[in-house]
VMD Tcl script that draws the C-alpha trace (Angstrom):
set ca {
  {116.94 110.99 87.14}
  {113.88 109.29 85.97}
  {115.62 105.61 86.25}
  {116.87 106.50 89.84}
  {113.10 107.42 90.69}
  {112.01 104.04 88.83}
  {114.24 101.95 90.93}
  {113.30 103.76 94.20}
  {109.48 103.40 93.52}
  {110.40 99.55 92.64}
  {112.26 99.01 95.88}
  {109.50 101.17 97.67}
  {106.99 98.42 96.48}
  {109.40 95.49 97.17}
  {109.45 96.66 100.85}
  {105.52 96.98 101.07}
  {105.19 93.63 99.79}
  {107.79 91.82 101.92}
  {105.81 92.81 105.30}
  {106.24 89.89 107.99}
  {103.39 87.76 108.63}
  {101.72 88.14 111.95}
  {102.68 84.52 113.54}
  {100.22 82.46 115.60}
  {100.66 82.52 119.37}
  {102.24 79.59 120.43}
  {100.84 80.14 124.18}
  {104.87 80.45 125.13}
  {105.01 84.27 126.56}
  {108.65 84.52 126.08}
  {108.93 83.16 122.52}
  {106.08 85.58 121.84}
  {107.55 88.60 123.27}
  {111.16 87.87 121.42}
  {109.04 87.45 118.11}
  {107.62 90.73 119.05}
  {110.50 92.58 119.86}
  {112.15 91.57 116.32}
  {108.60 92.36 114.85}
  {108.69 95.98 116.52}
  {112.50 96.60 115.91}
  {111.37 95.83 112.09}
  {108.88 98.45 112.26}
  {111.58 101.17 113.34}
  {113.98 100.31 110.55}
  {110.31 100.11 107.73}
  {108.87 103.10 109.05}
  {110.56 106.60 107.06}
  {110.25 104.81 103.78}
  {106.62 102.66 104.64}
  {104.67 104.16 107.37}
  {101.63 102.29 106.49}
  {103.76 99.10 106.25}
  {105.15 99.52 109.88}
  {101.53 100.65 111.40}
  {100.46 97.13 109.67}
  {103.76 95.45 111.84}
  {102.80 97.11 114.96}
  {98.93 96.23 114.97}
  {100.33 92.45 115.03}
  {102.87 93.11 117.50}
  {100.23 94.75 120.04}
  {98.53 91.38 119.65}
  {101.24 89.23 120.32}
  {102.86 92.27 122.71}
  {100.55 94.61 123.98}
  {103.57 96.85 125.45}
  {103.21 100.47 125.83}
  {106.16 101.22 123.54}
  {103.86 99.90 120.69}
  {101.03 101.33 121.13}
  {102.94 105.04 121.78}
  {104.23 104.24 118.56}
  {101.33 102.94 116.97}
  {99.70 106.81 118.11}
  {102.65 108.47 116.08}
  {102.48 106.89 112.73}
  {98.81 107.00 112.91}
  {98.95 110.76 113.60}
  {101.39 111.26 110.61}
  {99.12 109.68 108.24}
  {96.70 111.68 109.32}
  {94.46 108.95 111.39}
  {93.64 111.38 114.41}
  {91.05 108.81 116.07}
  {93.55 105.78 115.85}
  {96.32 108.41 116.93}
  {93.95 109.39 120.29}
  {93.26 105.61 120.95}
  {96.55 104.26 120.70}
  {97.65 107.55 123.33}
  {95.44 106.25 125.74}
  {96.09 102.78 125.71}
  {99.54 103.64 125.88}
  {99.12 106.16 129.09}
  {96.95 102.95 130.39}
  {99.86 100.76 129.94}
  {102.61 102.48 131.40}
  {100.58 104.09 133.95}
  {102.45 106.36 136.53}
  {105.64 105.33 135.08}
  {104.39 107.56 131.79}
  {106.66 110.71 131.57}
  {104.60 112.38 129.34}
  {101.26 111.58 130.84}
  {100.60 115.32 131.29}
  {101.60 116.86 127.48}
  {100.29 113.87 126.25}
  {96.42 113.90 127.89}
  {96.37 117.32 126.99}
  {97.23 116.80 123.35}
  {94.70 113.87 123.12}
  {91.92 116.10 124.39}
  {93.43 118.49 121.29}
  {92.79 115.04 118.72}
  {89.33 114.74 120.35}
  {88.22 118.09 120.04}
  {89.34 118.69 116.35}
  {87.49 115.16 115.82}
  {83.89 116.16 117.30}
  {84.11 119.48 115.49}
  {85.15 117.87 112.09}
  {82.02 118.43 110.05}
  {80.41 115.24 109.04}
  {79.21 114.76 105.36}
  {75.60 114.59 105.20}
  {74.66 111.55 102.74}
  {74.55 112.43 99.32}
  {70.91 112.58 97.40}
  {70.30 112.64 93.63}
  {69.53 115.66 92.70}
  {65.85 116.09 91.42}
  {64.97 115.74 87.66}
  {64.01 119.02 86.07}
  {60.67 119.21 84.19}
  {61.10 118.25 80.43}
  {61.81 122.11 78.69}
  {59.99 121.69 75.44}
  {62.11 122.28 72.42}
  {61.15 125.37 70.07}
  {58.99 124.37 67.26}
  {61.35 124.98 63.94}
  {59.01 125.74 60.89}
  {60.25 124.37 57.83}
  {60.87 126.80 54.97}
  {58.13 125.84 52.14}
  {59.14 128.00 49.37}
  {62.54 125.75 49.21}
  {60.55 122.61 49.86}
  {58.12 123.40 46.90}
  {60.84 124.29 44.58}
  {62.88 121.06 45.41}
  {59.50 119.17 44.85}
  {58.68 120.94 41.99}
  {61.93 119.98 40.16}
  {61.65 116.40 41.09}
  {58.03 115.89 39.73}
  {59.56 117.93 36.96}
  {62.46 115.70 36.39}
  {59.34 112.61 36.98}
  {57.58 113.87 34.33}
  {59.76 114.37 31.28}
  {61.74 110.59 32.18}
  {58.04 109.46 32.01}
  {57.44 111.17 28.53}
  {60.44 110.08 27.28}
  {59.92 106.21 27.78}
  {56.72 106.47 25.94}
  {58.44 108.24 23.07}
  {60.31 105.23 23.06}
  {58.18 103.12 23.39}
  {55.91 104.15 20.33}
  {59.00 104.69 18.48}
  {59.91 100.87 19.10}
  {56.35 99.81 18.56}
  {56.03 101.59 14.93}
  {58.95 99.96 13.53}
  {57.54 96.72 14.61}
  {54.66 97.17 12.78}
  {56.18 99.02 9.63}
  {57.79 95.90 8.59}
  {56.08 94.99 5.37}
  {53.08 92.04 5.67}
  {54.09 88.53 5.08}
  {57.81 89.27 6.50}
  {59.46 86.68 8.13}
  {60.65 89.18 10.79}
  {57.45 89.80 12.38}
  {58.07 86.32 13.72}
  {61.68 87.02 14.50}
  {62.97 87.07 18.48}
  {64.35 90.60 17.78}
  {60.76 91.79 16.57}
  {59.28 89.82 20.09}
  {62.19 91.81 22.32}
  {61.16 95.22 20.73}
  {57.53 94.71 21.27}
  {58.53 93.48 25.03}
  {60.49 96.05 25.37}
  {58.23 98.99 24.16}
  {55.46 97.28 26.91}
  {57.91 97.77 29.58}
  {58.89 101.34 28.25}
  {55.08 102.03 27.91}
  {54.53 101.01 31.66}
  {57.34 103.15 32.99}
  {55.96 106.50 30.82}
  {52.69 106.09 32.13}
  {54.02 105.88 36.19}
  {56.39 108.50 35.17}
  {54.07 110.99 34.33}
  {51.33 110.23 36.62}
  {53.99 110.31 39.91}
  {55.33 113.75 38.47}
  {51.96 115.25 37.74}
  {51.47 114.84 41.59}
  {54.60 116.05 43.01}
  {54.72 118.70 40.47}
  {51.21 119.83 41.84}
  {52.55 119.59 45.65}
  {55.46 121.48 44.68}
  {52.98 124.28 43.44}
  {50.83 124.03 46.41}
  {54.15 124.18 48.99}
  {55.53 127.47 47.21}
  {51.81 129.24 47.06}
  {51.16 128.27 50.53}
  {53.77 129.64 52.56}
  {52.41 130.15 55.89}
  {52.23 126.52 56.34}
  {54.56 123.38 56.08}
  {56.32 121.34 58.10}
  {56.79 121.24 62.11}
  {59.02 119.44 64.03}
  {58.56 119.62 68.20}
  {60.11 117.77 71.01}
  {60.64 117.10 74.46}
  {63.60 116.18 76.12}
  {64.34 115.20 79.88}
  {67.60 114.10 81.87}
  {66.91 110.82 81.94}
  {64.81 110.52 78.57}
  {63.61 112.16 75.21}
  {61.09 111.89 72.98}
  {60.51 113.32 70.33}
  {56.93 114.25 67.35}
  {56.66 114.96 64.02}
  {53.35 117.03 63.04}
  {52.61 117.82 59.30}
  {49.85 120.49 58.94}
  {48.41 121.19 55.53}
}
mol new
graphics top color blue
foreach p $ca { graphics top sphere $p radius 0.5 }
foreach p [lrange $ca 0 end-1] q [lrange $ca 1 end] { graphics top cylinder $p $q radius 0.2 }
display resetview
C-alpha cells in the first residue's frame, strides 16, 4: 500500500510538471484556435487528478481562445478549489460570451449573485499589530541565608589558617636544622643547605598569608552567623524583549 501511494504521488508530480507551455500567437487565428482546442481538450483529460494544473492550461487557452467553453470551465475548477471571486468572474465572462445562446444564463446569474454575496459578507482580517510590551514585573528579592554562609566562611578561613600555621612549622623546622649543623662544616656551604634555607623562605611567606587571609575570613564568618538579619540580596528586572539584572550586598 505505501509503494502504490509512492508511485501515485510520483506520477501526480510528473503530471504537474509536464504542463504545456502557453505558445506565442503567431497572428494566424486558425492555427491559434487548433492549438487551443488541443490545449483545452488537455485540460479535460489533466483536470480529476490536477485541477490547479488544468486552471493553469485554461488561463493560456482564454488568451490564445477566449471561447465561452473556457471560461465556463475556467468558473468550475476555480469554484472547486475554492476561488469564489475567479469562479464569479469567469461566469460572467462566460454569460458575456455566449450571450443569448447561454442555456443557463438564468441558474447561472442567480448563482453568481450567491458567489458575490458570500464574498462581500466574508469577514476581512483586520491587519495584525504587535501586541504591546508589558511593564517589566520586578523579580522577588531572595535573601540569602547567612547562618550557612558564615559557617561555610568560617570553615574556609579555618581551613586558611591551620595550612598557614603549618608552613611556618615547616619552615622553622627546615631553618633549625640548617643552622644546627656544627660551625666550620662544609655543609653550610652545600646546595642542599641553600635549597632548605630557600625553601623554608618560601614556606615562611606562605604561613604568614595563610594566617593573615584566614584570620579575616574566619572573622567574616563570625560576623555572617551573629548577624543574621542581614546578608546577601539579589533583585532583578526582566521584560519581553530584555532583562537586566543587580546585585546589592548590605552589611
Amino acid at each position: 500500500m505505501p509503494q502504490a501511494l509512492t508511485a501515485l504521488l510520483l506520477c501526480a508530480g510528473v503530471a504537474r510538471a509536464e504542463v504545456t507551455a502557453c505558445p506565442v500567437d503567431t497572428g494566424n487565428p486558425r492555427q491559434m484556435e487548433a492549438k487551443g482546442r488541443a490545449l483545452f481538450d488537455e485540460a479535460l483529460r489533466r483536470e480529476p487528478a490536477d485541477p490547479r494544473g488544468a486552471l493553469e492550461i485554461l488561463s493560456c487557452v482564454q488568451r490564445i481562445a477566449d471561447k465561452p467553453a473556457v471560461s465556463l470551465r475556467v468558473g468550475l475548477i476555480a469554484e472547486r478549489l475554492g476561488n469564489k471571486r475567479l469562479a464569479a468572474e469567469s461566469y460572467e465572462r462566460y454569460l458575456a460570451l455566449a450571450g443569448d445562446a447561454a442555456p443557463d444564463r438564468v441558474e447561472l446569474t442567480r448563482h453568481i449573485e450567491k458567489l458575490r454575496t458570500e464574498l462581500a459578507q466574508a469577514p476581512v482580517s483586520p491587519p495584525q499589530r504587535p501586541d504591546p510590551e508589558p511593564p517589566p514585573q520586578p523579580v522577588k528579592p531572595q535573601e540569602a541565608d547567612s547562618p550557612t554562609l558564615g559557617f561555610v566562611t568560617l570553615a574556609v578561613g579555618g581551613a586558611l589558617m591551620i595550612g598557614g600555621g603549618y608552613f611556618l612549622w615547616s619552615a622553622k623546622s627546615r631553618n633549625d636544622d640548617v643552622h644546627d649543623l656544627e660551625p666550620g662544616s662544609t655543609y653550610w656551604n652545600s646546595p642542599e643547605a641553600q635549597g632548605e634555607m630557600d625553601a623554608a623562605k618560601r614556606e615562611q611567606t606562605l604561613g604568614v598569608v595563610g594566617l593573615a587571609a584566614g584570620a579575616v575570613i574566619t572573622g567574616l564568618g563570625a560576623w555572617l552567623i551573629l548577624d543574621q538579619k542581614r546578608g546577601v540580596a539579589a533583585t532583578a528586572t526582566v521584560s519581553p524583549k530584555s532583562s537586566s539584572a543587580a546585585l546589592r550586598v548590605r552589611f
